[in-house]
C-alpha angles and dihedrals in degrees: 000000000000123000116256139173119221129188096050093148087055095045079046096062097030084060090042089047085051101051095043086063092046100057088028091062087037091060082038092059095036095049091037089221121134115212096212132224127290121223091276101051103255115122119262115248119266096238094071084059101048131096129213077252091071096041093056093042093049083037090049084048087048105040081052098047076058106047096034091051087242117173109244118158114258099228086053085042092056091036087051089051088046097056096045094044092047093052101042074057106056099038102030132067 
C-alpha cells in the first residue's frame, strides 16, 4: 500500500482559520479596537471595527513586503488580503 494524505482541502482552511486569527488579534493589538461579542458570545469580526485608516496602513505593509522582496507568510499574506477586500467591500462603493 503508498502513503497518501487525505483531507488536503480540510488541512487548507484550518491553515487559512488559523491565519485569519492570527493577523485578526495582531490589527487588534495594533489598532488597539476591540470588535465586541455577538448574542451568542463569538467575537465580532474585525472588519466591522476597522476604518479606511487601517486598511491603507495594512495595504501600504502589504503593497512594501511586495515590492521590497520581504518574507510574510502566505497564508497571513491571503488572510491580510481578505480583511482589507472584504471591507472595501463592505464600506466603499
Amino acid at each position: 500500500m503508498a502513503f497518501e494524505v487525505f483531507k488536503m482541502g480540510k488541512l487548507g482552511d484550518h491553515l487559512e482559520a488559523e491565519a485569519y486569527g492570527w493577523v485578526a488579534h495582531q490589527i487588534r493589538e495594533t489598532y488597539n479596537i476591540d470588535p465586541g461579542e455577538n448574542e451568542y458570545g463569538y467575537e465580532n469580526d474585525i472588519v466591522d471595527v476597522m476604518t479606511k485608516e487601517h486598511v491603507e496602513q495594512i495595504e501600504e505593509y502589504l503593497d512594501t513586503t511586495y515590492k521590497e522582496k520581504l518574507w510574510i507568510e502566505p497564508y497571513a499574506n491571503t488572510a491580510l488580503v481578505s480583511i482589507c477586500d472584504r471591507w472595501r467591500e463592505e464600506n466603499e462603493t
